[in-house]
C-alpha positions in Angstrom: 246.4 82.1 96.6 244.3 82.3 93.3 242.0 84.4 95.3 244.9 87.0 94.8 243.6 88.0 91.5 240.2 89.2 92.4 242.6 91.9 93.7 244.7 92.0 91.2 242.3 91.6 88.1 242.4 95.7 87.7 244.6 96.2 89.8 242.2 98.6 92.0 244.3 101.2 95.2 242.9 103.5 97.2 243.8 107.0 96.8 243.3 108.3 100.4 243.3 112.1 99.2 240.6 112.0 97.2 238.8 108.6 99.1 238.3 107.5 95.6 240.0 104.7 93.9 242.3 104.5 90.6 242.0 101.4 88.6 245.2 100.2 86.4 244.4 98.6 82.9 246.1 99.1 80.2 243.8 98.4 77.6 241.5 101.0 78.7 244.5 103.5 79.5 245.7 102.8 75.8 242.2 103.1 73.9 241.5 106.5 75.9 244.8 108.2 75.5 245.1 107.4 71.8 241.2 108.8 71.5 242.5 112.4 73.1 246.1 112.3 71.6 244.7 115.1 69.0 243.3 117.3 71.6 246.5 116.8 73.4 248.5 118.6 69.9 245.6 120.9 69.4 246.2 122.4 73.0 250.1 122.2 72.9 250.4 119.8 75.3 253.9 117.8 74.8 253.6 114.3 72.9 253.4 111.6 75.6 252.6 114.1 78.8 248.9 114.0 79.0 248.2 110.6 80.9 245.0 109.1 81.5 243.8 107.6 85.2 240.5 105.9 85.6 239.1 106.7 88.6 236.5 103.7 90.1 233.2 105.1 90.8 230.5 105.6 89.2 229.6 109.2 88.3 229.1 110.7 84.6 232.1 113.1 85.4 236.4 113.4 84.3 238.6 116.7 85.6 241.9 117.2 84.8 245.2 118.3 87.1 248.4 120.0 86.4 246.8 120.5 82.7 248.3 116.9 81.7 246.5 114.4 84.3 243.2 113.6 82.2 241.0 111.4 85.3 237.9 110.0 84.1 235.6 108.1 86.4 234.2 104.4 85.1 230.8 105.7 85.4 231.8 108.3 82.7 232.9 105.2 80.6 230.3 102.8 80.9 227.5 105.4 80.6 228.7 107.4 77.5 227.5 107.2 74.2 230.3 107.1 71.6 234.4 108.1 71.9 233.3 111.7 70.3 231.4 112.5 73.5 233.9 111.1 75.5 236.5 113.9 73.2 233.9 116.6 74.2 234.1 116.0 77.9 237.6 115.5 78.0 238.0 118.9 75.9 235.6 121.0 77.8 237.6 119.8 80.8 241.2 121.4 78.8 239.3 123.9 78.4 239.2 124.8 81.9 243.1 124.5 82.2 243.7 126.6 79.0 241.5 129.2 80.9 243.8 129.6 83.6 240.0 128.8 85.6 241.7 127.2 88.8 243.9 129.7 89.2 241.2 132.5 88.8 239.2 130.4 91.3 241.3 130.7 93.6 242.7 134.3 93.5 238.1 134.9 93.5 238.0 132.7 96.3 240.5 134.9 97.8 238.8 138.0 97.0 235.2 137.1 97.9 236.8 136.2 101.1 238.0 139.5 102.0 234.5 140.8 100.6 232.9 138.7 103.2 235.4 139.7 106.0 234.4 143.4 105.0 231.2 142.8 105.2 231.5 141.8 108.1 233.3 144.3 109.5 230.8 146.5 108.8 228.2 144.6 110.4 230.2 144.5 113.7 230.9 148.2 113.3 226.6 148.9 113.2 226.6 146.7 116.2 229.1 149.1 117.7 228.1 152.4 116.7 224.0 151.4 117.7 224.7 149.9 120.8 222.2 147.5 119.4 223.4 144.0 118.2 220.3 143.7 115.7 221.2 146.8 113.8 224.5 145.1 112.5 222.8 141.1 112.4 221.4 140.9 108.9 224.6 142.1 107.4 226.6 139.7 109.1 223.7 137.2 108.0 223.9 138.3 104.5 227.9 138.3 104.1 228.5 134.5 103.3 225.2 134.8 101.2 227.0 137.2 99.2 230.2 135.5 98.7 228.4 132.4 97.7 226.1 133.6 94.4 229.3 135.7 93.5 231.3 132.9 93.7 228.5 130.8 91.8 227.9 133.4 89.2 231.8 133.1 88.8 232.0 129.1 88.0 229.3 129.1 85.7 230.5 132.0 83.5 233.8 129.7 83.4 231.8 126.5 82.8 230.3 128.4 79.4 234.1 129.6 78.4 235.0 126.3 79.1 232.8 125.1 77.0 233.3 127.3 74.4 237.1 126.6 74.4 236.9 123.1 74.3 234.5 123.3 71.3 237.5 125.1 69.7 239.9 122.7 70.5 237.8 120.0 69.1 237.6 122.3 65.8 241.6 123.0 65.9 242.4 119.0 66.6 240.0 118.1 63.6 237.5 115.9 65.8 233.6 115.8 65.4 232.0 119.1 67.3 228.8 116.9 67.7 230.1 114.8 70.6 229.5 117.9 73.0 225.5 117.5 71.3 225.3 114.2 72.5 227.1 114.2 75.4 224.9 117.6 76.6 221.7 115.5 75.1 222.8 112.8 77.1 223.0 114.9 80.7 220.1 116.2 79.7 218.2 113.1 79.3 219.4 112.3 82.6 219.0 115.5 84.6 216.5 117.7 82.6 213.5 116.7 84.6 215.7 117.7 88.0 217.1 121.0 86.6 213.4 121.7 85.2 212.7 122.3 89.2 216.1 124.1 90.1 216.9 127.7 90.1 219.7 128.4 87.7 221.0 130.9 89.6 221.5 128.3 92.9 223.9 126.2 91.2 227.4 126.4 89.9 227.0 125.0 86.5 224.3 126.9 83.6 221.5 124.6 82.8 222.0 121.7 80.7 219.6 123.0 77.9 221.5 126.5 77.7 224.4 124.7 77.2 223.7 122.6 74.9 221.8 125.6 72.5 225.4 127.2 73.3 226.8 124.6 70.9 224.4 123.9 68.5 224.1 127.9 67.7 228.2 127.6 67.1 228.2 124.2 65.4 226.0 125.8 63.1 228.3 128.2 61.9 231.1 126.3 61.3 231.9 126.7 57.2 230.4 123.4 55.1 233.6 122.5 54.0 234.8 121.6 57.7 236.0 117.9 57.7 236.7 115.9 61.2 239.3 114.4 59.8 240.6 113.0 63.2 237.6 111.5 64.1 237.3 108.1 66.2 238.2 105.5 63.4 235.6 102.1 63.3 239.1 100.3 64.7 238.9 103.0 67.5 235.2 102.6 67.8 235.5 99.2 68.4 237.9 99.5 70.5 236.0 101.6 72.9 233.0 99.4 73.1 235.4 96.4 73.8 236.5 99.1 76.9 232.8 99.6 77.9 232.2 95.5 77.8 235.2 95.0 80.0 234.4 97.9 82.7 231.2 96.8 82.8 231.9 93.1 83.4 234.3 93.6 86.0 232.4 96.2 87.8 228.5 95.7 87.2 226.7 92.7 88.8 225.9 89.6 86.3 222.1 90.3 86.4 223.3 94.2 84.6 225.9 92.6 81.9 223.0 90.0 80.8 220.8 92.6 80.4 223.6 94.7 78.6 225.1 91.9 76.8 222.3 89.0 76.2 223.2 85.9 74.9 221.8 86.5 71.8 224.6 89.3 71.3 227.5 87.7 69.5 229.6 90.5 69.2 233.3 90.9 70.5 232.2 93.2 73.0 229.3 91.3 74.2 231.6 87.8 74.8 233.8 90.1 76.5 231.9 91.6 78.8 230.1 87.9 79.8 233.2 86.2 79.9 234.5 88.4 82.5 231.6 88.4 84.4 231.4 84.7 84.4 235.3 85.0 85.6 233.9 87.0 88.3 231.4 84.7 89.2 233.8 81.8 89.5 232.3 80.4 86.3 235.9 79.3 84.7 235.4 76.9 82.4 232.5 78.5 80.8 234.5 81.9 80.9 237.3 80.2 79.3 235.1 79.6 76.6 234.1 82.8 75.4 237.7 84.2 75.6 238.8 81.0 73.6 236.2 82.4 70.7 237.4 86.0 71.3 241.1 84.6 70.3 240.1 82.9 67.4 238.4 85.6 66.1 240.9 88.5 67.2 244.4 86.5 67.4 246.6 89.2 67.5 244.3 90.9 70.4 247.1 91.5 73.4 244.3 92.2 76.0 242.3 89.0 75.0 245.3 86.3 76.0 245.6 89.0 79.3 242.2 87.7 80.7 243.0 84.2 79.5 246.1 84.5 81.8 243.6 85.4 84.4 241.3 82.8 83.9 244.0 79.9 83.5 245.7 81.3 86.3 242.4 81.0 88.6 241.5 77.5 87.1 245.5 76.6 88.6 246.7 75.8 85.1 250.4 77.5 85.8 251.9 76.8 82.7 249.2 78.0 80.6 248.6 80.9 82.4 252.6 81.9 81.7 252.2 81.2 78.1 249.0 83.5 77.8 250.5 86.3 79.6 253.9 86.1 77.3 251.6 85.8 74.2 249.8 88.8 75.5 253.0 90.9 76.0 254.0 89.7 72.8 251.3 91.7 71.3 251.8 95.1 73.2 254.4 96.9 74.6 254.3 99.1 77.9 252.3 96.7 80.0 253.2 97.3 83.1 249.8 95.9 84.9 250.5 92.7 82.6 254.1 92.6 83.4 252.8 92.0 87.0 250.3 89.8 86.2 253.1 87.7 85.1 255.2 88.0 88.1 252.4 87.0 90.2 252.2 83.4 88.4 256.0 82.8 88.0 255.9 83.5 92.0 253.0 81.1 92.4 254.3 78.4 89.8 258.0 78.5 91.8 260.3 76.6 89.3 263.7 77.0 88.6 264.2 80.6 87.7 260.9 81.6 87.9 261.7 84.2 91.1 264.7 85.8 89.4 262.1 86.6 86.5 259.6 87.8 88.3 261.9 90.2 89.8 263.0 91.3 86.4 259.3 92.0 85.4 258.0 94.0 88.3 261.1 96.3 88.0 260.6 96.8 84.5 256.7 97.6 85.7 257.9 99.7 88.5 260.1 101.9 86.5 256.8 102.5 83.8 254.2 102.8 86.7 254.6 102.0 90.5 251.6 100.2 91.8 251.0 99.0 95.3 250.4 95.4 94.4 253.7 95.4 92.1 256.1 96.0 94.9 253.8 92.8 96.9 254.1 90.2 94.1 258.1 91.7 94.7 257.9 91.1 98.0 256.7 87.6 97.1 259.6 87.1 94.4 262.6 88.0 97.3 263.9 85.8 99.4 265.6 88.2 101.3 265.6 91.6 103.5 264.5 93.1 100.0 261.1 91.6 100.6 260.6 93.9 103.9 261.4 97.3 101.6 258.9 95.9 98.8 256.5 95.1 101.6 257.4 98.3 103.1 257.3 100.5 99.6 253.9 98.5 99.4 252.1 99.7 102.4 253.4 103.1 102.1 251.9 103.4 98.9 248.7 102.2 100.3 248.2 104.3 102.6 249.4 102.8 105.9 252.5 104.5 107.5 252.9 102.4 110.7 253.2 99.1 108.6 255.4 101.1 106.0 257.8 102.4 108.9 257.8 98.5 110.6 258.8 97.0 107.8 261.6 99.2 106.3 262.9 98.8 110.1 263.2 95.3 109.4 264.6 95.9 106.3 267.3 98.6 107.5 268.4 95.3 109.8 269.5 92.8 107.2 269.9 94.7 104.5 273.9 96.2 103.5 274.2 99.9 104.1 274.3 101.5 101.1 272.4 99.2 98.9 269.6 100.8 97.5 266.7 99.0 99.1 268.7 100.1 102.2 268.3 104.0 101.4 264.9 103.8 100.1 264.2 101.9 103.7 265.7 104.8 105.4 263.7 107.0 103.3 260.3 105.6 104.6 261.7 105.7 108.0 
């Protein structure tokens, strides 16, 4: 069973939408939410309604829904130079929503869509009128041509005022402008010998390089007296790289996190980053270790005792695994991913009481976040028809109806009518 965790470690689901996947952690949901909490007040946005998702692959990109789901892809993380480009990204992305830009999209998508069907309709009405099918064939050829480098022309005037606005919201939530230079030198480090070859007019975004002049000509401006006075702190700084170490030792391969993190690197975030990979690799003891030196150094680190609860759990050290876990939720509050962590070794460890609290924890988790694998350690946990609804409220949430509908049949059986599980059964019915 202590294979379970290298499903559990992040806590990874598919999302079968977007055929992407989300990965729960709440260390990294913490650090990156507290790092755009200002932009959040500078763009009105209620305290506590922008939340953060991580999505699992690995591109240099983050968009945001509903103007308060901020989604930023690991890549993003790993890849990116410091927390203030990480702000600038996130903002230019506001930016967009405080531009009204997907609803514009859309009523232009509209738009250039009739355009087209016009089009057309007057290439079919050549057709007609000639008697001759060629007379009317390059304007039906030409309509969808049309629509597209309108429709281009349109995102990339957007991506420049969504630029601009975010570069104003930086300003407004006091943060430092220069993250959108480095983040912009960055993509252009990476794709400036690619867009050198592209015509700027073919694409939906404006070349790298005229972006970034964009925000150097207005960064220039700003008055001498301007003072980021919200900018990352070294504790937040910190933070972030131990974020960056832990992505990258959970996701990379080991031969990547050596070359990343060498032995030689003593630092917080280089032990971190090895000592999950070595966790990875199977390499306990050794793994153990380095998060041992992590404690003793950082004691009151919540996230630190979390992956010692991982790797004790693995290693089949029950009771130490427990204790790491409570010491870790000692230390933070709002855990739900460690909440579960916990409820998965009180179900494996099986002594007196141990069930009944495991229950208690993955409701309290459920009721902050519902995850897949919380409602299958609660299946775990009950000993009754309650474990068909979690196992049912587990494959629903994963994706797979048939199983979801089997199982809340079972559970309609044996559970009482009324009960909530019993509703909630009906409801996946």
């Amino acid at each position: 069973m202590r294979k379970i965790l290298v499903l559990f470690l992040c806590a990874v689901f598919s999302i079968p939408a977007h055929g992407a996947s989300l990965i729960n952690d709440t260390e990294t949901e913490r650090v990156i939410t507290e790092l755009i909490a200002p932009l959040a007040a500078a763009a009105n946005i209620p305290d506590g309604r922008l939340r953060v998702h991580i999505i699992g692959e690995n591109e240099f990109n983050a968009f945001v829904m509903g103007g308060e789901d901020v989604y930023v892809y690991t890549g993003l993380l790993t890849q990116i130079k410091s927390p203030d480009a990480l702000q600038a990204v996130v903002a230019h992305e506001l930016g967009h929503t405080l531009g009204g830009h997907m609803a514009q999209m859309a009523d232009r998508m509209s738009a250039e869509m009739t355009r087209t069907m016009l089009i057309q309709a007057l290439g079919i009405g050549l057709m007609a009128a000639g008697g001759d099918p060629s007379l009317g064939a390059g304007v039906l050829a030409g309509s969808s041509g049309v629509a597209q480098q309108s429709m281009l022309a349109f995102t990339r005037d957007e991506e420049r005022i969504a630029d601009d606005m975010g570069l104003k919201l930086m300003l407004r939530a006091k943060l430092n402008p220069n993250g959108f230079i480095q983040v912009f030198e960055q993509m252009e480090h990476m794709t400036g010998a690619l867009e050198s070859r592209i015509n700027p007019n073919r694409i939906n975004h404006p070349l790298t390089a005229e972006r970034l002049a964009n925000v150097r000509t207005h960064i220039e401006t700003l008055d001498d007296d301007y003072t980021p006075t919200n900018a990352p702190t070294d504790e937040q700084r910190a933070e972030f790289e131990l974020v960056r170490a832990k992505l990258i030792g959970y996701l990379d391969n080991a031969a990547n996190v050596a070359t990343a993190y060498p032995n030689s690197d003593t630092s917080d975030a280089a032990l971190y980053a090895r000592a999950i990979a070595r966790m990875q690799a199977g390499n306990l003891d050794d793994a153990r270790v380095g998060t041992l030196t992590l404690i003793s150094r950082n004691p009151n680190n919540p996230y630190f005792y979390e992956l010692l609860g991982d790797i004790e759990y693995q290693l089949g050290h029950y009771d130490d695994s427990v204790d790491a876990y409570e010491k870790s939720l000692t230390l933070t509050s709002n855990a739900p991913q460690i909440e579960t962590a916990l409820a998965l070794v009180l179900t494996e460890r099986n002594k007196p009481g141990d069930r009944d609290r495991a229950i208690e924890m993955c409701k309290r988790a459920l009721l902050a976040t519902p995850m897949p694998l919380t409602y299958w350690v609660l299946a775990r946990a009950y000993d009754d028809g309650r474990a068909d609804w979690a196992r049912a409220e587990y494959y629903h949430m994963m994706n797979k109806p048939e199983l979801a509908r089997k199982y809340a049949t079972r559970a309609r059986k044996s559970l009482r009518p009324g009960t909530p599980e019993y509703i909630k059964s009906g409801d996946l019915i």
